[in-house]
N, C-alpha and C positions, 0 to 999 in steps of 0.2 A: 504493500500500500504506500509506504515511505517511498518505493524507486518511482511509483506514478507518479506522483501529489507531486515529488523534486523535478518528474520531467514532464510536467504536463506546461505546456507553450498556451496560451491562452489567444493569443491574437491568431495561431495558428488554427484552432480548434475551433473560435468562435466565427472568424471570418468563413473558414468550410461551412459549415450547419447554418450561418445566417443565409449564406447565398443560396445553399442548399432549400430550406423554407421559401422564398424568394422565387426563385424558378420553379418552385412546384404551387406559388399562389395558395402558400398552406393558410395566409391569414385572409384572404380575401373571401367578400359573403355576400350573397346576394339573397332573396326572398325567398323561402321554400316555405315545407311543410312543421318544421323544428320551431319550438318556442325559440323568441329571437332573447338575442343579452345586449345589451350593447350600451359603448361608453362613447360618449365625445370628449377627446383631449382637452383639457380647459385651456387654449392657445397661448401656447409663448410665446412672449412681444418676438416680433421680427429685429428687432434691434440689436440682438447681443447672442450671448449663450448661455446654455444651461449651467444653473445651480444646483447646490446643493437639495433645497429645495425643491425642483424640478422633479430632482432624480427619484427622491423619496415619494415624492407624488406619482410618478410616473411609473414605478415601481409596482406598486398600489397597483394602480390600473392594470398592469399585466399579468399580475397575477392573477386579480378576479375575471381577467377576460380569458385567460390559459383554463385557469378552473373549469370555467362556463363553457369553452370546447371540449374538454375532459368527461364532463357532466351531457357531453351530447348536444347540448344547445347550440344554436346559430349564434356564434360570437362574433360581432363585431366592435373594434377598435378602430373610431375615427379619425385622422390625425390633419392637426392645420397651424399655420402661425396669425397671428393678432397684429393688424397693422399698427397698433401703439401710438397714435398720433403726435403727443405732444414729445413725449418720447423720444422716437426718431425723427421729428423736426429740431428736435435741438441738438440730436448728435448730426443732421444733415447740415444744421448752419452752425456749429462747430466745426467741422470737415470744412467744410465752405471758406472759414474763416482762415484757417491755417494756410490756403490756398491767393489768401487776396480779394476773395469774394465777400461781399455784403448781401443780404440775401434783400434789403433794401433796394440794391441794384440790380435785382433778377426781378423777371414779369413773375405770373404765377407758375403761366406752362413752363418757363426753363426752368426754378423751379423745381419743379415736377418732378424734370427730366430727372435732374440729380438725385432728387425721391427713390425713385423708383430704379436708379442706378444701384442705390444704395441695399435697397430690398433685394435686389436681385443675389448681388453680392453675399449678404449678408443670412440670407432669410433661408438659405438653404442648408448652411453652417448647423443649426438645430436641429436638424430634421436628419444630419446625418450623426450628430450626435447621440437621439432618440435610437438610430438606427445600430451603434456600436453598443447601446446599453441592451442588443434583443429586444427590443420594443416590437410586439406580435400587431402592428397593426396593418392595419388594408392602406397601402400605401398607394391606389390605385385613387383614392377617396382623396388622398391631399387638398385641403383646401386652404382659402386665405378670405381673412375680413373682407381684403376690397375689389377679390377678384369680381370679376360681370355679374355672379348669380347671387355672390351676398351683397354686393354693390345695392341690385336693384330691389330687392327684396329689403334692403333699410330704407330705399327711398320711398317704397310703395306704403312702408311700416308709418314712418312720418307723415305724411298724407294723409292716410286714414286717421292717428291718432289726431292731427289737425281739424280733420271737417268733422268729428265725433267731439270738439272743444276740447280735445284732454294736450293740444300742446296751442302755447301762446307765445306772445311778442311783448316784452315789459321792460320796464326802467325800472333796476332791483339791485339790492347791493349783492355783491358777488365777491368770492376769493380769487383776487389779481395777483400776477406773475410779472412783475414789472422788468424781469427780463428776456422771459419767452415773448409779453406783451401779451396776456389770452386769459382769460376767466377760467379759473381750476373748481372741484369739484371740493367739498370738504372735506373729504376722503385723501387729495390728494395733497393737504395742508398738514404738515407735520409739527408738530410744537415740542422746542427746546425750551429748558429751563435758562436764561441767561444774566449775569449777572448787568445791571442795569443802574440809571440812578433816578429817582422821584424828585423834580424841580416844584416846590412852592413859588408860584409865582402869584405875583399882588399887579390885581385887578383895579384900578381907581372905581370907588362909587361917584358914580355922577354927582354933580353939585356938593359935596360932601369930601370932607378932606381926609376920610379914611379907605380902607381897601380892604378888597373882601379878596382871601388866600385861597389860588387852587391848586392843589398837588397832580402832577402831570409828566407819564415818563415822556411825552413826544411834546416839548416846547414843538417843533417845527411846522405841529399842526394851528398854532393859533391863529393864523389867517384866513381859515374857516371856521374860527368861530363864530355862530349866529344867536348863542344863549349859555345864560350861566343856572343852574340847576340848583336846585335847594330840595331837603326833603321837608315840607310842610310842619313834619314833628318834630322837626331837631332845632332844639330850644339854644342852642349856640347862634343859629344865624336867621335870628325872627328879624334881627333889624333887617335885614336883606331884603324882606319880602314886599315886593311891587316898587324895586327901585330897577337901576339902569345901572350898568359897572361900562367901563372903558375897557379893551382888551388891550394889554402892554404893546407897545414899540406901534401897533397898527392902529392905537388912537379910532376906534371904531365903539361906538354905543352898542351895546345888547342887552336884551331883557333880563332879569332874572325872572327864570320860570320855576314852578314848584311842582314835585313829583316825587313821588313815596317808592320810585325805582332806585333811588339816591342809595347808596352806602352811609350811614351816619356817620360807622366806624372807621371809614376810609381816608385817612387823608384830613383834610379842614372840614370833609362833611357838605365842599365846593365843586361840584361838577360842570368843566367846559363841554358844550355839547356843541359838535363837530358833524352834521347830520351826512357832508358827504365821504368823511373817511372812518366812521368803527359803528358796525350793525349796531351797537344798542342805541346807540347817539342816533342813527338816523331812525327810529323807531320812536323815539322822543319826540325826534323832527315832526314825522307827520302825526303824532298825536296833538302836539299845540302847534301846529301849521307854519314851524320858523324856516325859513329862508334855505339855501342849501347853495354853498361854495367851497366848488373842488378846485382844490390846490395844487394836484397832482397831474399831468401829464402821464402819458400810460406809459413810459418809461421810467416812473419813478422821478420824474426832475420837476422841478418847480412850474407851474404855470404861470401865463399870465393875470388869472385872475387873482392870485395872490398879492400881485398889488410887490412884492420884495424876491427880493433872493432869487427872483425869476430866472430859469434854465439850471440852477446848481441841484444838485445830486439831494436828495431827501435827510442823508446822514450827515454829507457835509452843512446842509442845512442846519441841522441838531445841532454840531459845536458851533458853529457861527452864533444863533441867534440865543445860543445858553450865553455865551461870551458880552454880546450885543445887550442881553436883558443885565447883565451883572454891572456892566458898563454904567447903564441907564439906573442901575435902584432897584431894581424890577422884580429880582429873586430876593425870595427871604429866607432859603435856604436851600442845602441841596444834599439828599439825604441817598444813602448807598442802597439798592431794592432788588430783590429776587424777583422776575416775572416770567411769563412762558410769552414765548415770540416765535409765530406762527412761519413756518419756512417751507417753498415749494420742493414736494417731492422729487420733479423732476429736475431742477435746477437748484440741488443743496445748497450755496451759497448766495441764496437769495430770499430777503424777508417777504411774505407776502404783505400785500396792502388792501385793506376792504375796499371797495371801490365801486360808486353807485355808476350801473350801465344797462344799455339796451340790449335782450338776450334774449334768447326762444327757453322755454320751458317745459317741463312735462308736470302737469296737476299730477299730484302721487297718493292724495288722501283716500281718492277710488280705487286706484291701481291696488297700492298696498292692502287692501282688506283681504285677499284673499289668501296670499303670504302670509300675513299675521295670522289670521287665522289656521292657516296647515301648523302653525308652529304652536298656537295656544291649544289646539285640539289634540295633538299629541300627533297628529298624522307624520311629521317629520320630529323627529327627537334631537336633541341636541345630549350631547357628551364631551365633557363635563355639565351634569345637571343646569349649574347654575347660570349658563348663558343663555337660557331661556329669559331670564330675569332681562339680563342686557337687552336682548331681543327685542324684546316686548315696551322696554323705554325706546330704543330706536324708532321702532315702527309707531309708537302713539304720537312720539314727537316727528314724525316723517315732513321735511319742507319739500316744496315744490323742487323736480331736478333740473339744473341748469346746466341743457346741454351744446350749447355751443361754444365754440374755442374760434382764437384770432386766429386759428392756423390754417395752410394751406393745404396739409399732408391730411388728408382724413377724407369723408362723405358731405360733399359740400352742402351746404343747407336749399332743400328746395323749393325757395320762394323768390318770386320774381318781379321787381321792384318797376311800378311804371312812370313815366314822366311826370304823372300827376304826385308821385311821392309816394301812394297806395300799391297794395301788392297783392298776387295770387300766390296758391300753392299748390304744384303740381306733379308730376312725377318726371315729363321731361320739357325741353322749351315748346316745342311745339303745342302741348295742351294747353302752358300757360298762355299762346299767343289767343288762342282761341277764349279762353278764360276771360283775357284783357279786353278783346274785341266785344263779347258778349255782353261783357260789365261796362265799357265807357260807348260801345255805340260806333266805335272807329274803326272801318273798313280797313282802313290805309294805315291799320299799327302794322309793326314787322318785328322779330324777332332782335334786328338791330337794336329796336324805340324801348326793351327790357332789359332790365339789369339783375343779374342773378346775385345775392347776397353773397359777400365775400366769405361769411364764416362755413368752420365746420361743422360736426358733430363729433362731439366725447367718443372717443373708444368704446364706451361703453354702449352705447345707443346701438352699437353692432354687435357687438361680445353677447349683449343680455338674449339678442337674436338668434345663436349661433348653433344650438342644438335644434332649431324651430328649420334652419336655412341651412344646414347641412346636408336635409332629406328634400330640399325646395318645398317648406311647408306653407311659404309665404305667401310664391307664385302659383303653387299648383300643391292644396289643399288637400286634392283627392288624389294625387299619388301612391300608387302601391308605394312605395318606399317607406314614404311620410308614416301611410297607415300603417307600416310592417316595425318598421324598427323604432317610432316614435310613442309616448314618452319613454326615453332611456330607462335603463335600468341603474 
């Protein structure tokens, strides 16, 4: 046994028997008379290679589908990669970059070109790595997020979920990437612990030669300020109530408003509210109707309507006008503070920024009932017990999903914008042309007179798709296939 084990050659032995499976289509399955089994690979981004992770998941999968052939059954093992959207647009304008290119200076389609240079390259590298781990799948099935039949199968998916009201167009704060440039998902906002500092800074009361203190780790947002916050019951700052403070350096009046959302214990118990850069602050906003100025550029740099500092970097901003307020009298102290700061998955060294913008959505408080449900009735278990519990707060608290991105690399959004500023949604131009004609009356629109929406769709708007468009459940409903091997096992 010792002379095997010491001469057994593994690349020798594994590369014969895999090719060997291979040429005889021992994993390959089509529709018979056998109870079917069957798994769909949950797709690895096209961008990279296999983990560790991967492996152990992948693993898993082979054995229960080897099983389920052993046991007789029609096994099939689906295998595909995930086109990754924001993902592989950041490693493609990384690539890009090292070469001299700006991806500012490419159209979309060239672009594209590099896109999909990149995929090709790249996207095959996994699939051959699946392949040296024995991975028993039907490699005949290969599929990809954005090849033609899952392509259109998410376009027709939009559409439908559009003229049924369940996806929408709005002005909503959203998690920003102020270096991809693109609205992230909260999922894809990761939060470090980092060590920070809490600036009290003194607010002038109107007509009144005293000042009301608010502690605040982001001085650089006070140029949207639009209100200073009190909590009704906090017997420290009664005088406050129904006066006007000045905002430091920007000499700008704002109201102080009262709201029992306040911390008492936080700080002076003084809240600036900033309605266009941090979700609670703009939920304040539209509850007493104040104003809203963003200061930010989607690059993270100052804007014009800041009124200062205009074009400089967000951080540099921070010591400049901590420096500027200390100068002026401004700070009344500056206290050392532990806080979590929110930072894009996909581009680690970068903080996100809340940021109020116009996005497509998906309503999710219908969707999700049936989800929450399989998991509160016990239909799906979860192990370890207690992530039922987490479960069940996810899904009560479910917010609407924001699926569009700035990006170019992904399932472009399909709705198509007319001269009048109004838009259709359709599945390709051509119907839209006819949509617009029908809606304004104008014989003589054309295809040129439409503009199709720059943005994409989340990875995931496809991925959720994947087991449903693997079998063409989308397009063709009534397919033996669909009916044979769907819902997975």
């Amino acid at each position: 046994m010792n002379e095997l084990a010491k001469n057994y050659s593994p690349a020798e032995v594994e590369d014969k028997w895999y090719a060997y499976w291979m040429e005889h289509n021992l994993f390959g399955s089509t529709p018979d008379q056998r109870e079917p089994y069957t798994i769909v690979i949950p797709p690895p981004n096209v961008t990279g290679i296999l983990h560790m992770g991967h492996m152990l998941n992948n693993t898993i999968q082979d054995i229960l589908t080897r099983r389920a052939r052993m046991e007789g059954k029609n096994a099939l093992w689906v295998p595909g990669t995930d086109h990754a959207s924001i993902a592989t647009e950041a490693k493609v304008v990384a690539k890009l970059a090292k070469e001299g290119i700006k991806k500012t200076d490419l159209t979309r389609e060239e672009f594209l070109k590099h896109a999909w240079a990149w995929k090709e390259k790249h996207g095959g590298i996994i699939l051959e790595q699946l392949k040296k781990l024995g991975a028993s799948c039907d490699w005949s099935r290969t599929a990809f997020t954005m090849d033609e039949l899952r392509s259109k199968s998410v376009i027709r998916v939009f559409v439908d979920l559009y003229r049924k009201g369940l996806i929408y167009r709005g002005k909503r704060m959203v998690n920003w990437d102020p270096k991809a440039c693109t609205a992230l998902s909260d999922a894809e906002v990761i939060y470090r612990e980092e060590h920070s500092k809490l600036y009290y800074l003194r607010y002038k009361i109107a007509g009144e030669d005293g000042y009301a203190i608010v502690a605040t780790t982001r001085p650089e947002t006070i140029m949207g300020d639009t209100a200073m916050c009190i909590n009704p019951n906090d017997p420290k700052n009664q005088h406050l109530r129904g006066k006007r403070v000045i905002v430091p350096l920007v000499n700008r009046e704002i109201p102080v408003i009262e709201d029992d959302y306040v911390d008492i214990e936080f700080g002076t118990g003084c809240l600036k509210v900033t309605p266009a850069h941090d979700m609670n602050d703009n939920m304040l906003g539209q509850k007493h109707n104040l104003d809203t100025i963003d200061i930010f550029n989607e690059n993270g740099t100052i804007s014009e309507a800041a009124g200062m500092y205009v074009g400089m970097d967000r951080f540099d901003v921070r010591r400049q006008i901590a420096a500027d307020l200390q100068a002026a009298g401004l700070i009344e102290k500056i206290e050392e503070y532990e806080n979590k700061v929110g930072y894009s998955e996909r581009n680690p060294d970068t903080a996100t920024e809340p940021r109020l913008s116009d996005q497509w959505f998906v309503k999710m408080s219908e969707i999700a009932k049936p989800a929450h449900a399989a998991v509160m009735d016990d239909d799906i278990r979860f192990i370890p017990e207690k992530f039922k519990n987490t479960y069940n707060h996810w899904m009560e608290g479910i917010k609407d999903w924001c699926i569009s991105r700035q990006l170019w690399w992904g399932h472009r959004v399909p709705a198509y914008y007319l001269p009048d500023g109004s838009y259709v949604v359709a599945e390709t131009p051509e119907e839209a042309l006819e949509m617009a004609m029908s809606r304004t009356g104008d014989s003589s629109l054309t295809i040129g007179d439409l503009r199709q929406d720059e943005d994409c769709l989340d990875t995931w708007f496809s991925s959720w798709l994947w087991p449903i468009t693997l079998f063409n459940g989308i397009l063709d409903p009534d397919n033996e296939e669909f009916k044979y091997y769907y819902p997975t096992a």
